[in-house]
C-alpha positions in Angstrom: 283.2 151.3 144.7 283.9 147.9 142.8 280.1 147.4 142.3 280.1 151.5 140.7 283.1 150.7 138.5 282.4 147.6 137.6 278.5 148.0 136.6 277.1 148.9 133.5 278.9 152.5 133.8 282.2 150.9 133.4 282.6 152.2 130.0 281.5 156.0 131.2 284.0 155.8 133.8 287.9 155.7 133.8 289.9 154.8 137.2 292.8 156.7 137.8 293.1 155.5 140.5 291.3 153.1 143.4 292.7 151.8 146.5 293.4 148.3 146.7 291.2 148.0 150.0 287.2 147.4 150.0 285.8 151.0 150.1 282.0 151.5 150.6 279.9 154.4 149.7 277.3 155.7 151.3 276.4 159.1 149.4 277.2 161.3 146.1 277.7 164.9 146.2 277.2 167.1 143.1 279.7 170.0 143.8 279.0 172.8 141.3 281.3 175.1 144.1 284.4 174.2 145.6 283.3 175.2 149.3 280.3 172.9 149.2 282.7 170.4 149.6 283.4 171.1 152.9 280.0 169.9 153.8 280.3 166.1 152.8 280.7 163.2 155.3 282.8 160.3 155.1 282.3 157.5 152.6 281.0 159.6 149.8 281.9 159.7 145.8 282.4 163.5 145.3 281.4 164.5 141.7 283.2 168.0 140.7 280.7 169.7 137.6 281.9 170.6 134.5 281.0 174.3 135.4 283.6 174.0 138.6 286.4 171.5 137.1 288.1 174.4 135.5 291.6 173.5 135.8 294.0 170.9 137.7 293.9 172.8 140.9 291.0 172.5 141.7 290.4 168.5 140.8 293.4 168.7 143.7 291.8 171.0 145.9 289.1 168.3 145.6 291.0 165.9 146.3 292.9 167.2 149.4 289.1 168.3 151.3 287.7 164.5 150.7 290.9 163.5 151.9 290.0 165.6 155.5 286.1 165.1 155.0 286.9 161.0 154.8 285.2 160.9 151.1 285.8 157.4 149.5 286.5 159.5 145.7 286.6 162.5 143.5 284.9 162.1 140.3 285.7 164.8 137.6 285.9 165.3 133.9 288.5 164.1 131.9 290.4 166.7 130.7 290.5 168.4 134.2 292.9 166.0 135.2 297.0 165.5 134.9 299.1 163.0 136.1 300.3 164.9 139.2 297.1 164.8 140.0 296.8 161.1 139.6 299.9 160.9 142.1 298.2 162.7 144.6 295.5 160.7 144.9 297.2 157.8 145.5 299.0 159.8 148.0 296.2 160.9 150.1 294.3 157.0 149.1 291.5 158.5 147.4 290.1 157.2 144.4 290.4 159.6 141.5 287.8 158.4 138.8 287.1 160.8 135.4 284.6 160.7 132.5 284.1 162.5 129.1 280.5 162.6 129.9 278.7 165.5 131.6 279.5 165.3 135.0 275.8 165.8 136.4 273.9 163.5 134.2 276.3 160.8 135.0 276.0 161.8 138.5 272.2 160.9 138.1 273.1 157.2 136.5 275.5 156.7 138.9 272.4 156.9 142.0 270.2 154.6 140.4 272.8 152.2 140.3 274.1 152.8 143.7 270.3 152.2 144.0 270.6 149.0 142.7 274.2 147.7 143.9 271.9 148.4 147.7 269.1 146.3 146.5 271.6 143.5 145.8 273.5 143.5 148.6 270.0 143.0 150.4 269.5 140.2 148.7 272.5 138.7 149.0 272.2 139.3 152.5 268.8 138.2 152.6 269.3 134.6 150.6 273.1 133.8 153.5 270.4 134.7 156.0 268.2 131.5 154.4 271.3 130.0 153.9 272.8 129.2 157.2 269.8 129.2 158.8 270.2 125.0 158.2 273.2 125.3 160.6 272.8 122.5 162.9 276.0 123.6 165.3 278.0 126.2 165.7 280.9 125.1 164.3 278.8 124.4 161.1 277.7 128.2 161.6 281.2 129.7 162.0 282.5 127.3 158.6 279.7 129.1 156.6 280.4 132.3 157.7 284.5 132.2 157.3 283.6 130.6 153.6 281.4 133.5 152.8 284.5 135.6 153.5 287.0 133.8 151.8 288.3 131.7 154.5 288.5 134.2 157.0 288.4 133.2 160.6 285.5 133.0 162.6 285.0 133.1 166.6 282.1 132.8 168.8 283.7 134.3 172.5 282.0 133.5 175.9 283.1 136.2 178.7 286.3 136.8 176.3 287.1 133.2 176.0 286.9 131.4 172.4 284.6 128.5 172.3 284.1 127.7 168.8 287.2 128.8 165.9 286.9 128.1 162.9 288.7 129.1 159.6 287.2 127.3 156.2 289.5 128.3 153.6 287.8 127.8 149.9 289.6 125.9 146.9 289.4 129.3 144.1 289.5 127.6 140.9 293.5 129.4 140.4 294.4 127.8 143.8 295.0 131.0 145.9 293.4 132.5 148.1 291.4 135.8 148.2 293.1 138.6 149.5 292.4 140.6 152.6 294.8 143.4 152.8 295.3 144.7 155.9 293.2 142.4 158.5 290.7 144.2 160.6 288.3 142.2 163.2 284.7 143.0 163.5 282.1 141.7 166.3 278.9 141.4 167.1 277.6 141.2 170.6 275.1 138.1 170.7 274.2 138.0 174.2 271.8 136.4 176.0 271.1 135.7 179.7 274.1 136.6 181.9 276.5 135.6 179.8 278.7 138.0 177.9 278.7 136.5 174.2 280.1 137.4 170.8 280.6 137.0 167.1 283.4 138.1 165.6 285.1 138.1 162.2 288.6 138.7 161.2 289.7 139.7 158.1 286.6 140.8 155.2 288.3 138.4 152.9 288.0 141.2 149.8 284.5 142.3 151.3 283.6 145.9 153.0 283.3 146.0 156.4 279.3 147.3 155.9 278.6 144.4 154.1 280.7 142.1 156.7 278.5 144.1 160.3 275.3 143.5 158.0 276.5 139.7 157.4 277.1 139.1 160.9 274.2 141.1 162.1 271.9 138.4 160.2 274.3 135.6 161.5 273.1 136.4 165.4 269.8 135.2 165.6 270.9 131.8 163.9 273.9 131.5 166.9 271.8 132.6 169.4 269.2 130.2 168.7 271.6 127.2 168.2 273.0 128.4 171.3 269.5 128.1 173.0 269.6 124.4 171.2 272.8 123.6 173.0 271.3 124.0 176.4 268.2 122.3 175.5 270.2 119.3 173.9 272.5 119.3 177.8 269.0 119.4 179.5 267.9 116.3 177.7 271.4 114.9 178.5 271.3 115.2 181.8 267.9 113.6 182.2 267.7 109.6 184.0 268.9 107.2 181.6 268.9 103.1 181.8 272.1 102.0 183.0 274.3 98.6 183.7 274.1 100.2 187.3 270.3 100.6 187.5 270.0 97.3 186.4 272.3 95.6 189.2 271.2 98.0 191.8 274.6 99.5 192.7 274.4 103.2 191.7 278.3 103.6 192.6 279.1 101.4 190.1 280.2 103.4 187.7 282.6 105.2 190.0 285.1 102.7 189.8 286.5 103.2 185.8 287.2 107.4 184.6 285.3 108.7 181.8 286.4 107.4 178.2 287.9 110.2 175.8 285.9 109.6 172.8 283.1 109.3 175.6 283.7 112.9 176.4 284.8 114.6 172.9 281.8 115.0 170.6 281.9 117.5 168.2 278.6 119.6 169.3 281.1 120.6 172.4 283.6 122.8 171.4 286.8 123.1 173.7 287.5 126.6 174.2 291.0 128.0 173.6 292.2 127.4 177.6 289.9 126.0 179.9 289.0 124.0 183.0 287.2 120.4 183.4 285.0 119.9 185.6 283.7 116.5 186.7 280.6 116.3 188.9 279.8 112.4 190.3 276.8 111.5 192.2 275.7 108.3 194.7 272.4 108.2 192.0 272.3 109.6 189.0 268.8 109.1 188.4 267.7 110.8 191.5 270.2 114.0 191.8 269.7 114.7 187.8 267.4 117.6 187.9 268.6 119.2 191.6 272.3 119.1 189.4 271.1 120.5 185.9 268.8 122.9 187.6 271.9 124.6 189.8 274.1 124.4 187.2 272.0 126.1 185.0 271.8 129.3 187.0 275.5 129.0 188.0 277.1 128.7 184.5 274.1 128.5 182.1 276.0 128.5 178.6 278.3 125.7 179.7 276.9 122.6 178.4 277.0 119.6 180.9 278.0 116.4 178.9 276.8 113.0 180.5 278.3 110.4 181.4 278.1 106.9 183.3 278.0 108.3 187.0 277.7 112.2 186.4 278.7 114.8 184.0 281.7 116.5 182.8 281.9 120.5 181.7 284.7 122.1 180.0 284.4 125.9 181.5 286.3 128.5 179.9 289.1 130.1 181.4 289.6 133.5 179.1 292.0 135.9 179.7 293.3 136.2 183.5 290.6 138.6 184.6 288.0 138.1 181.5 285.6 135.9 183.7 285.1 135.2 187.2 287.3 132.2 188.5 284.6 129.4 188.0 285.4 126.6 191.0 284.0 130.1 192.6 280.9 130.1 190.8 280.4 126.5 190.8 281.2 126.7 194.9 278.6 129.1 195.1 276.1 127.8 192.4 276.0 124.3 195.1 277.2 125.6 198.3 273.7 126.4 199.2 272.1 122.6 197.8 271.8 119.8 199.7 272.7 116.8 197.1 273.6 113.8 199.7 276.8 112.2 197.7 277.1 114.7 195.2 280.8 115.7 194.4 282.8 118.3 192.3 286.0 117.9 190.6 287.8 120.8 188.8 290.7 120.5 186.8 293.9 122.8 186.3 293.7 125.1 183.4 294.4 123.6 180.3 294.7 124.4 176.6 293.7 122.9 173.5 292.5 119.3 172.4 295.8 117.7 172.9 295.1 118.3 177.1 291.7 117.3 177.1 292.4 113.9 178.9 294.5 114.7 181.1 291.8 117.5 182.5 289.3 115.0 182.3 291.4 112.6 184.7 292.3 115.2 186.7 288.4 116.5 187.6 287.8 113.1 188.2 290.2 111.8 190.5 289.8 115.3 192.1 285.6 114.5 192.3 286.4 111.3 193.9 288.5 112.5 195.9 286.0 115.2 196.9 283.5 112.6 197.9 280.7 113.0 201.2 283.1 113.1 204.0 281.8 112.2 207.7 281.6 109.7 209.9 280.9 106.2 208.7 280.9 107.6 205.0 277.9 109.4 205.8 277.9 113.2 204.4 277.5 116.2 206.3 275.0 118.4 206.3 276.5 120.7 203.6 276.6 122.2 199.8 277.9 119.4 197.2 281.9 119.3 198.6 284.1 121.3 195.5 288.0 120.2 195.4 289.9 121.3 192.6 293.0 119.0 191.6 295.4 121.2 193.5 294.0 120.6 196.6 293.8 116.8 196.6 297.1 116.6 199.0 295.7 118.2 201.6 292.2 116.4 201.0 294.1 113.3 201.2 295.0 113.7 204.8 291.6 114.2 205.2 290.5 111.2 203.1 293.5 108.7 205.3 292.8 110.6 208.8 289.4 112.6 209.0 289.2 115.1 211.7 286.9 113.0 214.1 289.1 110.1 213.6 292.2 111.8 214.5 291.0 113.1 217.6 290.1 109.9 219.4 293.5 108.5 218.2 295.3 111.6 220.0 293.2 111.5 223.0 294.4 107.7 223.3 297.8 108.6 222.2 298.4 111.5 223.4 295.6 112.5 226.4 298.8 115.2 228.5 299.1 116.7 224.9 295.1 117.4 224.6 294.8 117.9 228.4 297.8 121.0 228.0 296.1 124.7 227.3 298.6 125.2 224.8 297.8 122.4 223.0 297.0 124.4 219.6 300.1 126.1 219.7 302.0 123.1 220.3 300.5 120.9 217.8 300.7 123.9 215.1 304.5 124.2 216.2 304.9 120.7 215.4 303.4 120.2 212.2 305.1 123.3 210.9 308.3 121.9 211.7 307.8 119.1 210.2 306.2 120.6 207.5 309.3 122.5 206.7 311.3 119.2 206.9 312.8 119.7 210.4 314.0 123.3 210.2 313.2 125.3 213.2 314.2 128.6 211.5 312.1 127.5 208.4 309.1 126.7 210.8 309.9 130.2 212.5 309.6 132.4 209.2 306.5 130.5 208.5 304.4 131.0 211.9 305.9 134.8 212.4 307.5 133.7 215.7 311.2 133.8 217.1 313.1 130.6 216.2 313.3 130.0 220.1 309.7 129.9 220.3 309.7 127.2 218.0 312.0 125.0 219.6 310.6 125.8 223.2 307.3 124.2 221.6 308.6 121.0 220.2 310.6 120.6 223.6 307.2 120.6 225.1 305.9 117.9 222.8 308.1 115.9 223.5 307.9 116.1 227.6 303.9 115.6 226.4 304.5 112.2 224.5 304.9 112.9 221.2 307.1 111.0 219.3 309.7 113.1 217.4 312.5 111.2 217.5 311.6 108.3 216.5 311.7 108.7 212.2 309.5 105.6 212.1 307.0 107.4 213.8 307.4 110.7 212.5 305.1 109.9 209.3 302.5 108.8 210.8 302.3 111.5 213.6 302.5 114.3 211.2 299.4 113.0 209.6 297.8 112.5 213.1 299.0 115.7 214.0 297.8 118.2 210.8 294.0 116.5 210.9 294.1 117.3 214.6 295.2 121.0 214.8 291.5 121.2 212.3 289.7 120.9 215.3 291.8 122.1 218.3 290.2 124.9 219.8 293.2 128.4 219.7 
């Protein structure tokens, strides 16, 4: 309606009234009867003939069916129309426009420049398409995009999460900025692959939303192909590169200092709104970094893997609880099935925003070294690449300080009447629990599903077997002996 009433007709045409949001049209409708308004569809300009505008009643009768039909106005003659028909217009939001002119030649000027208001919006389409085609990154993408729209904000969501936000507010040369009016959010679904990926746009920053889907709709090839960049650019990342430990021979030793922050934050890899880190860390970086990119691509193919010194850090988004599926899952399964001798896998807790970026980072870390080959001698079993996120480190530890084989030649040495009794799993589990729940026996009870008695009939029984509970400088170390153990003991 602004590019109608404010072309080359402006001076044929008088606005009574227009509503202060974008409205688009789509159609005219010369209405030489009052019933052949019932027939119009939304977003049209509803011209009422001279031969049919015959009073005030029915410019409102007019008025009142576009308002039903969804018509954007109601274009009459001049004289046809009184100020309580202005009012109820703005009532029923629908612009009221008149003219002195005859109603059906002006209906015929007001097509061709329809006409033309299309062809320009084409090719203003056409030369943003050109335009942001020279993105180079997303974010550059999304800060075209929001400027085009006045500063409105600008998201690209993976699987619900946000992974790029952006919100470029102009400089207008009066200082303010354009107005929205009521904010409405528009998408566009960008997928590609497996992944569940969109564009979306809120607030039309004084633009209609047909103009804003069209805008967008041009904008997805350009994201989906820097998005296809992005996984070539972590492809070339992850290939072999010369290193300080290459050059000594010692492929571990970059394991010895975490990953550096501005190492880790580049601004091709946007940090999604909440997310987790994950931190994968191999015995030779050179050898594993195909096997690692190659699974990784198939597990979580539009996370980008950033290298560094000994491995590679990802940021995986977390989304809305529900949005996605719970990634150490996917990354579990993505390497469960690979064999990648001292590969290991860190993952974070879930974090938000830039200010926690380090602290995820240091916490996938310390959880992949943690999650190093287990087995004996340091030698790594015959399994997927070992997972551990940062919450399970504890009970890792007491792997890490007593592994399983190690604890049971300790307790046959130890203990050999405690591994000798048929009860021993019950016993040992008795005992850890108790001591698990800091020497309460109805604590240790509630926890096993047993009668208190039970529970104390058991750690009498340890005790006749050897094991040392009342000693308290013992105790430590025989609860760490103890919850290795009961790992392996046969029920």
């Amino acid at each position: 309606m602004k590019d109608l009433t404010e072309s080359r007709l402006a001076s044929d045409i008088s606005v009574r009234f227009q509503p202060d949001a974008p409205t688009r049209v789509q159609e005219l409708a010369l209405i030489s009867d009052i019933e052949e308004i019932t027939a119009v569809g939304p977003d049209t300009v509803v011209l009422l003939s001279n031969a049919v505008s015959t009073g005030g009643w029915m410019v409102s009768a007019a008025l009142r069916y576009a308002w039903e039909r969804r018509a954007c106005a109601v274009l009459a003659p001049d004289h046809a129309v009184t100020d309580a028909t202005v009012e109820l217009a703005r009532r029923l939001n629908v612009a009221l426009l008149t003219s002195r002119r005859d109603i059906t030649q002006l209906g015929l000027d007001i097509a061709i420049q329809l006409g033309i208001a299309r062809a320009g919006v084409v090719a203003r389409i056409q030369a943003f398409s050109e335009h942001i085609s020279q993105a180079a990154s997303l974010s550059e993408l999304a800060s075209l995009i929001s400027r085009e729209f006045g500063g409105s904000k600008v998201q690209v969501r993976v699987s619900g999460a946000v992974t790029v936000d952006r919100e470029e507010v102009p400089q207008p040369s009066d200082g303010t900025r354009a107005d929205d009016g009521e904010i409405e959010t528009l998408s566009v679904d960008v997928s590609h692959g497996t992944a569940d990926i969109e564009l979306v746009l809120i607030g039309t920053g004084g633009h209609t939303r047909d103009y804003a889907e069209q805008t967008l709709r041009a904008a997805a090839p350009v994201l989906r192909a820097l998005l296809h960049e992005s996984r070539l650019t972590a492809i070339l990342d992850s290939l072999p590169v010369m290193s300080i430990a290459s050059l000594i021979g010692s492929a571990a030793a970059g394991q010895l200092d975490e990953p550096a922050l501005a190492l880790v934050l580049r601004e091709d890899h946007i940090v999604a709104d909440r997310y987790r880190c994950v931190c994968i860390l191999v015995a030779d970086r050179e050898s594993a970094g195909a096997a690692v990119h190659q699974v990784w691509q198939q597990a979580l193919p539009d996370v980008p893997l950033i290298a560094i010194a000994d491995g590679w850090l990802a940021f995986v988004p977390a989304g809305e609880r529900g949005a996605r599926p719970d990634s150490v899952a996917e990354i579990r399964r993505g390497f469960g099935a690979v064999r990648l001798l001292g590969a290991s896998i860190g993952a974070s807790a879930e974090r938000a925003g830039h200010g926690e970026l380090l602290d995820g980072v240091r916490e996938a870390w310390l959880a992949a070294r943690i999650a190093g080959p287990s087995g004996v001698n340091g030698v790594a079993e015959a399994i997927g690449a070992e997972v551990l996120e940062f919450s399970e480190i504890p009970a890792r530890l007491l792997d890490r300080l007593v592994p399983t084989e190690l604890a049971g030649r300790l307790a046959g040495r130890l203990f050999p009447d405690l591994i000798a009794d048929p009860a021993a799993h019950e016993i040992v589990e008795a005992v850890v629990t108790y001591l698990g729940a800091r020497g309460s026996v109805s604590g240790a009870a509630e926890l096993l599903g047993v009668h208190r008695n039970t529970i104390q009939t058991r750690i009498r029984r340890a005790e006749d077997l050897g094991v040392p509970l009342g000693d308290p400088a013992a105790v430590l170390s025989t609860h760490m002996l103890l919850a290795s153990l009961l790992r392996s003991l046969p029920r």
